[in-house]
N, C-alpha and C positions, 0 to 999 in steps of 0.2 A: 509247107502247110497246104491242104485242099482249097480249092475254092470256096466248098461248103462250111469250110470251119472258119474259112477268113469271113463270109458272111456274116456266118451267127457271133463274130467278136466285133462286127459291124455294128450289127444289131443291138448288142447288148450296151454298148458304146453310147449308140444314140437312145437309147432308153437312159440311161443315169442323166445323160446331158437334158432331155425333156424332166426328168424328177429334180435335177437343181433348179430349172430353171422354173418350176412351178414353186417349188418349194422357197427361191427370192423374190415371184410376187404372192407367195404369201405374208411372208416378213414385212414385203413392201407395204401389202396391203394392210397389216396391222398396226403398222408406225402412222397411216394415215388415219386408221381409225381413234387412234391415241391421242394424235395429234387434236383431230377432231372433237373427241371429248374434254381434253385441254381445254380448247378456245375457246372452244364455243358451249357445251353443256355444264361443265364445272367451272366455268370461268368466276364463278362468285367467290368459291370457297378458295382459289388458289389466289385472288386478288384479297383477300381477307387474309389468309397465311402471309403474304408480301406485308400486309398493312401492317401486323402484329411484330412481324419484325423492325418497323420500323418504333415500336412505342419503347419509353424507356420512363422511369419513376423521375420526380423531378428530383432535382438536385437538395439534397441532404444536410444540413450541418449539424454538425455535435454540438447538444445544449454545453453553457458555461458552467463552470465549476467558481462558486461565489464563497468567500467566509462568514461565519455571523451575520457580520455589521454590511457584508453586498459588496465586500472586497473583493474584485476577480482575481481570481487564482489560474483560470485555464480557459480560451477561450477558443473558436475555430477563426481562422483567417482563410480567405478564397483565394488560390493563388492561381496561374495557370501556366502548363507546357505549351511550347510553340513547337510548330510540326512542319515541313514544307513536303506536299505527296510531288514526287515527280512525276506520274503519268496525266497529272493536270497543270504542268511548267506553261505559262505563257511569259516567264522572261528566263534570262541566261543566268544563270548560278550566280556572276559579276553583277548583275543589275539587280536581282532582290537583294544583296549583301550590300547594295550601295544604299536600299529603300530602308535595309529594317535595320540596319548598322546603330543609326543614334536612336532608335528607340529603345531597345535593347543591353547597348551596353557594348556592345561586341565588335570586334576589330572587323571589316570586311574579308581578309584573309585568311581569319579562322573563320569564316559563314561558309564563305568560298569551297574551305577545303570538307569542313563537314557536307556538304553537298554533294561534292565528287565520291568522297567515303562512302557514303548511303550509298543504301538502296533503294527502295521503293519510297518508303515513308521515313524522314530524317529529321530527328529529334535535332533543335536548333538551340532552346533555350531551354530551360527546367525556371519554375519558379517566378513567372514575372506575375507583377500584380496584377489589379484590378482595374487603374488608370491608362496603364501602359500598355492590357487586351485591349480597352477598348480601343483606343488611340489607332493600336493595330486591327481592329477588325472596322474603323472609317476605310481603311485603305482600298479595302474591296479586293484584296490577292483571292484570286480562286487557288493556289496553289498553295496558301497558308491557311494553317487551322489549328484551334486554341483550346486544348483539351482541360476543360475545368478541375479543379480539385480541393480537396480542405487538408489545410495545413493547421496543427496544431500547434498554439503560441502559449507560452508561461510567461504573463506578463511582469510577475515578482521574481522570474529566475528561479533562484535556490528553495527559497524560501517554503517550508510543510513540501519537500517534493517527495519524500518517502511519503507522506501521507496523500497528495495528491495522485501522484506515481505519473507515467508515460502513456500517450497514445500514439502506434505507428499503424496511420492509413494506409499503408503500401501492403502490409501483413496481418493488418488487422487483430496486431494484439498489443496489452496492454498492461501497467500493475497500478496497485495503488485504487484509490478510488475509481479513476477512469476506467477499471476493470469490474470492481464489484457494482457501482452504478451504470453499467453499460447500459444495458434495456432503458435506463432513465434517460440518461442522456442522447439516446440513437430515439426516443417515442416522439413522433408527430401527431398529432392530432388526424391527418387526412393528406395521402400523399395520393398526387394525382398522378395518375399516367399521359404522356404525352408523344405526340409521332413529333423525330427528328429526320433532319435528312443525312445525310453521309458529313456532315461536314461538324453535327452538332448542333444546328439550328432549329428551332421551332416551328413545326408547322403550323399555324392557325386554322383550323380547321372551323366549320361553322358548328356552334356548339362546345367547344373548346374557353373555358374560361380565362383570359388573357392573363389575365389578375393573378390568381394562383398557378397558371403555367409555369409565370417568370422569375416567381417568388420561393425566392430558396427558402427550406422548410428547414425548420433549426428545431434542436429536440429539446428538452425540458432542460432547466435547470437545476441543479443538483448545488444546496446549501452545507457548507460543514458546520458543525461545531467547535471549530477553530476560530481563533480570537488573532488576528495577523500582528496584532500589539504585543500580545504575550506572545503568542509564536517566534516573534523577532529576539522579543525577550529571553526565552529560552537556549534559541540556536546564538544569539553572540555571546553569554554568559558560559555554555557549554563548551564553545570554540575556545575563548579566551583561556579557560580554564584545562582545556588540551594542550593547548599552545603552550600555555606556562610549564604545565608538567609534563611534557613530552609523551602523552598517551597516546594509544594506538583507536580506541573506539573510545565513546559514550552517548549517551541518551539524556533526555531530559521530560519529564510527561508531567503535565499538568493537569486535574480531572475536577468536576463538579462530584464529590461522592453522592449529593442527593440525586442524581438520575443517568450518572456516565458520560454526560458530554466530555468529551475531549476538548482542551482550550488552546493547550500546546504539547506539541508532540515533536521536540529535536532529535535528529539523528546525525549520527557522524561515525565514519566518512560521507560526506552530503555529496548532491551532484546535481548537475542543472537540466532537467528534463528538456529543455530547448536545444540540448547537444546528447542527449540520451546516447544515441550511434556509438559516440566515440566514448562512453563512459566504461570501466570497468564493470565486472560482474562482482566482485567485490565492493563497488559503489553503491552499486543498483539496488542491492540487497540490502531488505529492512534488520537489521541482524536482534534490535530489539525483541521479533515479532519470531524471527525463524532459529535463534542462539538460544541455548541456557547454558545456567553458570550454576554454580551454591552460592544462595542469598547471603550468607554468611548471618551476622548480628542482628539485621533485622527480621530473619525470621526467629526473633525471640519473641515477637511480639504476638506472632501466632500460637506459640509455646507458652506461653502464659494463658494467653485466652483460652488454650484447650485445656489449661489446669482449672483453672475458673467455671466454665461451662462443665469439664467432668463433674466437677465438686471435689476433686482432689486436692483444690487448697481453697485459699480464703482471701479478702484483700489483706487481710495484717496477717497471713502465714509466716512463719518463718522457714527459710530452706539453707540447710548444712550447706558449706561453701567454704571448701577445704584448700582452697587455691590450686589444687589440681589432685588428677586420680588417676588411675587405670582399671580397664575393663579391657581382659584379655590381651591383647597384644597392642592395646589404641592407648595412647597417653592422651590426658586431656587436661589443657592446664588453661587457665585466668592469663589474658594477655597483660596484665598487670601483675603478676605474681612476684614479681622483685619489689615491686612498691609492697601488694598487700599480699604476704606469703598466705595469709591463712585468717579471711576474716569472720571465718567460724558463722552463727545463724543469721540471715540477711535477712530483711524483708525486700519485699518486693521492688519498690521505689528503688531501693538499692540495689537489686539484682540487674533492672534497666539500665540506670545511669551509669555503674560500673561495667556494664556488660559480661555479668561474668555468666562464663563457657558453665563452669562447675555449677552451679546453682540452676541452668537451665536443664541438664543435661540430667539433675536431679528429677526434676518436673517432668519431664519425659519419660523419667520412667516410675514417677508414680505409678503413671496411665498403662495400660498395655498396651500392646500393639496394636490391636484392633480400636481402642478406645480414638489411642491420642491418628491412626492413619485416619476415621473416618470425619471427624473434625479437622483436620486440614484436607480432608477430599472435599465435604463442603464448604472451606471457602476457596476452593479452584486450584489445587494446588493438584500438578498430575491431568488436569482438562485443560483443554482450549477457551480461553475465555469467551469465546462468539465475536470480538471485534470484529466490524466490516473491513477488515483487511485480510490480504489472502495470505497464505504461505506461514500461520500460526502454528508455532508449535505446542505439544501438549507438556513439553517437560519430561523429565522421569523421574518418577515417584514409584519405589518401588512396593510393591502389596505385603500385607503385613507378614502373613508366614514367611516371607524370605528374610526378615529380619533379624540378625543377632542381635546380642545385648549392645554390641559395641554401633552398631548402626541406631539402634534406639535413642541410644544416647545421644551419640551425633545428631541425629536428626532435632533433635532440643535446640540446638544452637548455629542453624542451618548447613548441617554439612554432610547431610542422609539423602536431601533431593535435589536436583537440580529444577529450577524454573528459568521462565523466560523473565526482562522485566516486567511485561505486561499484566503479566499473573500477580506479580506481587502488588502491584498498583491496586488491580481489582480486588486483592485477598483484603490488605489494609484499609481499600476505599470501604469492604462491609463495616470494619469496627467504625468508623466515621461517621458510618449511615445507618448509626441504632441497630449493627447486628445484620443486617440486609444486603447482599451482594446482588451490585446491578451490572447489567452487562455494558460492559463501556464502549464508547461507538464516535465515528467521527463524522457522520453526517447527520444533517438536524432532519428528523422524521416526522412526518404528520402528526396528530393523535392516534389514528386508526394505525399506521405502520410502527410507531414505536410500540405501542401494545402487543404486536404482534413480533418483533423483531430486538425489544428491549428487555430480557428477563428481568427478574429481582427474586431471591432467594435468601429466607431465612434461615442463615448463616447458624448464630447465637442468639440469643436470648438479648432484650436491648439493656437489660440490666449488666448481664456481662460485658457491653461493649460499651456501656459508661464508666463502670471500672476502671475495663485496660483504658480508655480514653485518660481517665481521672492519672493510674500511675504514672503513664508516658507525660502526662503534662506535669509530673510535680518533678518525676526524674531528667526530664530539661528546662524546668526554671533550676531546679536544685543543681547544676552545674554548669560551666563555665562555657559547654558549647556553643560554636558560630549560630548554632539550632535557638540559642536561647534569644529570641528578640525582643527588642526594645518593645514597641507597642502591642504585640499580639501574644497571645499565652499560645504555644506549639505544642501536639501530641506527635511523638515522634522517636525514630532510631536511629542513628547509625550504624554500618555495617562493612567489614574489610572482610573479603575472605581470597584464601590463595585460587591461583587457575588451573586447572588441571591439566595436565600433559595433553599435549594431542595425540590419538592412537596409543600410547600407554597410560599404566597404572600408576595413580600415585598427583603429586601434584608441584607445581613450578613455583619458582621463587616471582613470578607475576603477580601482583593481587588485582581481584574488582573493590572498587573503595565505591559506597552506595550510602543514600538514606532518603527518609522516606519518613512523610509528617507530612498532619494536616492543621488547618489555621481557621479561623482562632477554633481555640479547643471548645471555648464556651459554645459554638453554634458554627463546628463543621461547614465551610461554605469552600475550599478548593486544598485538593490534595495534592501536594509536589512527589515525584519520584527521581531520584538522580542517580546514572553510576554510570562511572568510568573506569576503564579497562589500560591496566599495564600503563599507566603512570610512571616515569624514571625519573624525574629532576623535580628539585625546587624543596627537598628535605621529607619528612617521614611521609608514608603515605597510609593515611589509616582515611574512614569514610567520614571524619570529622575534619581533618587536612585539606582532603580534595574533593569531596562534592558535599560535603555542608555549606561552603563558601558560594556554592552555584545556589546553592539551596534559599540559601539568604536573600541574595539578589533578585530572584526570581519571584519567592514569597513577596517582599516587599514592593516590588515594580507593580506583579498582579493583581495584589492588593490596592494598590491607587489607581491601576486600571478598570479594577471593577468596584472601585468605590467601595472596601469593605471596612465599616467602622473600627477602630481598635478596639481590644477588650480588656487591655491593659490600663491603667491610671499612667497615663503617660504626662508631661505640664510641657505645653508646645510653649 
């Protein structure tokens, strides 16, 4: 290479090396200017951003879940996690595990080694109370810190837990009331904002209200329409009567028909929402709410009422009742028909109490299709009743053009639609209530909120549903049923229908055994619904065998629980 060329690569050399080096103090120069407007010109706003991260809402609890009478059902308990940070250790893993050993509970050896396991931040205890934080935060460990939290406690156990349902703080979800009252129970009145420091603590600031800083803010309470007497009543008379017949499910509902309150509402398979975690999904699930079956027998009672309200018959009609027929490839026969092969023209009174298939299945098809579907669409048969619980189904009920003759028929004597129980509770609870279906609900509402959240629908005519009221009470004083009680005159049916296969056509040798009456007939004051599923032991299973006998029990307890005078001449 020349002289001249090694020069100018001289040259060039030290020119780049002059543009780095201008070019790092100007980098330099702008980290300074940065820094500068950091400290010193913005210093407000970025000591305001620091502040705001330290604020947090005060601490929270979930209003109680109360019954009627201010029986707690669900309340919050404050528990708290113990945490020990390692980068603020001022003793040896051995020496906290020797301090916090007997407050705790905990062997030293397991502290010890949880200790060495962690990492940074070492979860040590889950769960300790209220007594035992404090006890631990006299100690003054800067290396231990007690992370607050609410634990939700069922102080009855079992007891309405389908109706109360679950709450998990960890995931923040929920069923049962604790899910549709949520907003109620999470509302405070005024939650304050407050700066903590790193550890959880309070800072008192001037201006800072000490009073509501410290004070945990608990949300509204939430009242059912549950009666925990009758409640009890319900779920041990349901159980007992599982137990005995070796059934697989049943329900037990008990309603005010004049305005929907729920008083008892049993479910089974039950579970104890204070172990919710470990419960099946099978458990969990309200299957009264989310199942339909065929009503079987007692939806004759809707079968009638829409004979009645069409004007397709009369109270003293008479209807042919042949002890059994066919329509197309469907046989339909009188589950009595060996006793009464052929008792030719029934009245009514008799078409109840004997429950015959043939005589309803008549009546149904007085009506057309459109007549008799839109009178069992009004009283809820095919909808969601509106209960405040979640996961309702609407049933199936299907529209009238798809119906053949042989479905018509069926449907007379509940074997056309499938409902849930809850529908049928409501459909029955109308005729109770002068013709007027209310929508049934299990928490107790304002004025202002049940008007808005309580429907009532004119069903029928109240003439019609003194009627059917009038036949159902004469056709169980006039027989020998468990239904027929001593002091109270009953409107009422029972009801056996088979189970339908699962995922096939057709139906099992299972039955639902059911009924469903209200008391006293004179002046409607609580309606029972009962049924129980796939029954096997303890002799025949029809809806008078095995859930009349619930039915009884139930009537009568609730009846002295609520003080309801007899209407019978009864000589105590």
């Amino acid at each position: 290479m020349s002289r001249k060329s090694e020069n100018e690569t001289i040259k060039q050399i030290e020119k780049r090396i002059k543009w780095a080096h201008a070019l790092i103090l100007l980098v330099f120069a702008a980290v300074i200017c940065y820094l500068f407007l950091l400290q010193i010109v913005d210093i407000r706003h970025y000591k305001a951003k620091a502040k705001n991260q330290r604020y947090s809402k005060s601490f929270i609890m979930r209003g109680q879940i109360v019954d009627r009478n201010g029986v707690r059902l669900a309340v919050d308990q404050t528990s708290y996690n113990l945490y020990a940070h390692r980068e603020y250790f001022d003793h040896t893993p051995e020496e906290l595990a020797e301090i916090l050993s007997p407050y705790i509970g905990v062997d030293k050896k397991t502290i010890v080694n949880a200790i060495n396991r962690g990492s940074t931040v070492i979860l040590l205890k889950k769960d300790v109370d209220r007594q035992t934080a404090e006890k631990i935060k006299k100690l003054g460990l800067r290396e231990i810190s007690l992370d607050k939290k609410n634990e939700r406690v069922y102080p009855q156990d079992e007891l309405a837990a389908h109706i109360i349902g679950y709450y998990n703080p960890d995931a923040d979800t929920a069923s049962g009331v604790e899910l549709t009252a949520k907003k109620q129970l999470e509302d405070v009145e005024k939650n304050v904002q407050v700066q903590r420091t790193p550890r959880g603590d309070i800072i008192y600031e001037i201006g800072v209200d000490s009073v509501s800083a410290a004070t945990p803010k608990v949300g509204k309470t939430v009242t059912l329409t549950i009666d925990s007497a009758i409640q009890h009543v319900c779920e041990r008379e349901l159980i007992n009567m599982i137990n005995q017949k070796k059934a697989s499910r049943g329900a037990a509902i008990v309603m005010t028909p004049k305005n929907g309150e729920i008083l008892g509402y049993a479910v089974y398979p039950r579970y104890n929402p204070n172990n919710y975690k470990k419960t099946s999904a099978l458990k969990l699930k309200n299957w009264s709410l989310t199942d339909v079956f065929p009503p079987g027998s007692t939806f004759k009672i809707l079968t009638v009422a829409a004979g009645l309200e069409s004007g397709k018959i009369k109270p003293n009609t008479k209807v042919l009742d042949t002890g059994k027929m066919q329509i197309g490839n469907w046989h339909i026969q009188n589950y009595d028909y060996n006793k009464h092969p052929n008792p030719g023209m029934i009245g009514l009174v008799y078409l109840l109490e004997h429950s015959s298939n043939v005589g309803s299945a008549n009546i149904a098809l007085m009506m057309s299709p459109v007549e008799f579907y839109s009178i069992l669409s009004a009283f809820g048969i095919g909808k969601k009743t509106g209960i405040d619980l979640a996961g309702e189904s609407s049933g199936i009920f299907p529209k009238p053009h798809k119906w053949d003759k042989s479905r018509h028929a069926t449907m007379g004597y509940g074997y056309g639609a499938s409902v849930t129980a809850m529908q049928m509770v409501s459909a029955v609870g109308a005729i109770a209530n002068g013709g007027v279906r209310v929508t049934p609900h299990v928490i107790k509402y304002s004025p202002e909120e049940e008007a808005e959240k309580v429907k009532k629908v004119q069903v029928i005519s109240p003439d019609t549903a003194k009627i059917v009221t009038q036949l159902l009470a004469k056709s169980v004083a006039n027989s020998k049923s468990v239904m027929n009680l001593e002091k109270y005159s009953v409107a009422g049916k029972t009801g056996t229908s088979r189970k339908p296969k699962e995922n096939k056509k057709g139906y099992s040798d299972e039955l639902y055994a059911s009924v469903v009456g209200f008391l006293p007939a004179s002046d409607p004051q609580i309606l029972i619904y009962v049924v129980v599923d796939s029954a096997s032991a303890g002799g025949p299973v029809w809806g008078n065998t095995v859930a009349a006998p619930v039915f009884k029990e139930i009537a009568y307890q609730s009846a002295r629980i609520l003080n309801i005078p007899p209407d019978k001449n009864v000589v105590e």
